[in-house]
Residue, then its C-alpha position, 0 to 999 in steps of 0.5 A: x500500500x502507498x502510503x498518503x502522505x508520500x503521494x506525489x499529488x500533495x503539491x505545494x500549490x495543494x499544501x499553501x490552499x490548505x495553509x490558506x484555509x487556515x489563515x483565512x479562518x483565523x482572520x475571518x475571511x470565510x465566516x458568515x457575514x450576514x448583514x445587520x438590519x438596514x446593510x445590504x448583503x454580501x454579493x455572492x459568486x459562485x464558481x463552479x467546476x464540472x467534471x473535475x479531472x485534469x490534474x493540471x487545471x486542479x493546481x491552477x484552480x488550487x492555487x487561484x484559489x490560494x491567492x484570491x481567497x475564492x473557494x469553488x466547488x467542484x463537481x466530480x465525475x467518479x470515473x476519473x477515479x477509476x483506472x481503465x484497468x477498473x472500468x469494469x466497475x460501472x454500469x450506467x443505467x441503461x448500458x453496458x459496463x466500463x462505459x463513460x462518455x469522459x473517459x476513465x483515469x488513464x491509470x492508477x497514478x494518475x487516479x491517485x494525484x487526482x484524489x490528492x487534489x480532491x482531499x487538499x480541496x476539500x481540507x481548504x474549504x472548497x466544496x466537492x460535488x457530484x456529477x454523476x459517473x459517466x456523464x450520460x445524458x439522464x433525460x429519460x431516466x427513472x428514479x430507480x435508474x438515478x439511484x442506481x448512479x448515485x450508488x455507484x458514485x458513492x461506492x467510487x468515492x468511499x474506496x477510491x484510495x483501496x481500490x487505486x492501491x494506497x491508504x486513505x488520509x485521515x477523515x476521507x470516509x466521513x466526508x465520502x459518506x456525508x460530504x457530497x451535499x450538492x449535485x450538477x445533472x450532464x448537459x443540464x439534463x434534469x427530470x421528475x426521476x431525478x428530483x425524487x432520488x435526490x430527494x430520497x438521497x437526501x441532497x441538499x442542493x442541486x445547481x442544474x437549471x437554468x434562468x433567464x437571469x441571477x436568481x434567488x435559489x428556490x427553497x420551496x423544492x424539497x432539494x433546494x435549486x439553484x440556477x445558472x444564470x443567462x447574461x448578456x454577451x457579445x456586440x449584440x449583447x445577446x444572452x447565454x448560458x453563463x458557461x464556458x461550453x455554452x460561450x464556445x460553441x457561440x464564439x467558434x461553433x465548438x470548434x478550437x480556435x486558438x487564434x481568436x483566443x484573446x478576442x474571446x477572452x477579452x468578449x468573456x470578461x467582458x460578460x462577466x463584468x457587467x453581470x457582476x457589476x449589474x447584481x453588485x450595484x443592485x439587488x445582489x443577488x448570487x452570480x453563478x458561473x459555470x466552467x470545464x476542466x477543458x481550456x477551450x480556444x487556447x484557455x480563453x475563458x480559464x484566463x477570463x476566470x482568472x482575471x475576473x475572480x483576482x479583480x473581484x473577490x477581493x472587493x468590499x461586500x464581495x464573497x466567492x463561496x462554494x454552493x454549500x456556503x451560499x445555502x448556508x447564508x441564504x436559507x430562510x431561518x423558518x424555511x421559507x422561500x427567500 
């Protein structure tokens, strides 16, 4: 067995977002701050991840995270944590076993690097979520169906270090059992079956729809939603998806074009920007934007990010949160809606 504290995936950008937790704990940075009567609330952003597998864009993220005091939720996609020497160990509800639309970790190594940055993610205050196993589009799926993917994802998480041959750090089993609070359903594909088994999974949380603008979450919903927002983009300040696929396929018909890169990352700030700008100045409520581990036209809009949460989330009245946080802050105290 290998032991934990020997793997090659506790880097020093994952060792300084730990230490940086801890600093920002102690001065304050990431307490509550809910606002006292006749002060307005915090803006908050939230900034999430989908997929959650390329190890390099894990150290990036980590260490925007370190130095701009943002926290982010990432929302795993468990084949990443199976080697394809275990792919046989999944079967997506309707298909056959060792199947995924992402692909599976290309061996054990690189599983276990992987886990590295989802266990000094976790420990620095961002938030892991779940999104599914194999990426497969669950439109027609039955509650039963989603169950069943729910099962194996956890399955997947609880022995990710046995299975990948080394020893799990201290705590991983509590968090794999009670920590993945929040799901993201593939391509935003959600239907009555899923909504029952995340009710019946006791999920506290789910970020797969989709609203015309930033919204409030809905806690009336046995499984509290969240939205991602439409902003305006482009000369023609049309909306979209605030996603970085959804402003990939609009800039270059999805297909990679590292030559226009820095237009479409100047386009993406830009939107960015204002839509920040217009819930900061006004009724504040949460900004939500969506991105891949994927760098698309030559990292364009990993750049905007970039940009966008080092100018921002330093700012007075400003907090980037992870989901789980915003849930905390903006839950009704009696349950009603907000």
């Amino acid at each position: 067995m290998i032991s934990a504290v020997s793997l090659p995936a506790l880097s020093k950008t994952a060792r300084l977002a730990v230490l940086s937790a801890a600093l920002a704990a102690g001065s304050g940075l990431l307490a509550s701050t809910a606002s006292p009567a006749g002060e307005r609330p915090d803006q908050l952003v939230l900034i999430s991840f989908d997929g959650a597998h390329d190890n390099r864009l894990w150290d990036r993220s980590l260490e925007l995270a370190n130095r701009s005091g943002a926290r982010f939720t990432y929302f795993l996609s468990c084949t990443f944590l199976m080697s394809k020497a275990d792919r046989a160990s999944y079967a997506a509800p309707g298909h056959s076993s060792g199947r995924s639309n992402v692909g599976f970790a290309q061996n054990r190594e690189e599983a276990l690097t992987r886990l590295g940055h989802i266990w000094s993610a976790f420990q620095a205050g961002n938030e892991i979520g779940s999104h599914g196993c194999g990426h497969f589009d669950g439109k027609n799926w039955s509650n039963s169906d989603w169950l069943s993917e729910f099962t194996q994802f956890d399955a997947a998480l609880a022995n990710a270090w046995k299975v990948n041959g080394a020893e799990e750090p201290s705590g991983w089993a509590r968090f794999a059992k009670s920590g993945i609070r929040g799901f993201r359903a593939p391509y935003l594909s959600t239907n009555d079956g899923l909504y029952a088994a995340l009710k019946t999974r006791g999920f506290e949380y789910d970020a797969s729809t989709v609203s015309k603008g930033p919204a409030s979450p809905d806690f009336n919903k046995a499984t509290a939603r969240f939205s991602l927002p439409l902003i305006s983009e482009g000369p023609r300040q049309r909306p979209i998806i605030a996603m970085d696929y959804n402003l990939f396929v609009r800039h270059s018909a999805g297909l990679e074009t590292p030559s226009k890169s820095k237009e479409f990352e100047e386009r993406a700030l830009d939107a960015f920007r204002a839509a920040f700008q217009a819930e900061y100045s006004g009724a504040r409520r949460p900004l939500q934007l969506g991105f891949h581990f994927v760098e698309m036209n030559g990292g364009a809009y990993w750049n905007a990010l970039e940009r966008f949460v080092d100018e921002t989330c330093g700012q007075p009245g400003v907090a980037c949160v992870t989901y789980q946080e915003a849930v905390r802050r903006l839950r009704p105290v009696d349950g009603s809606a907000s």
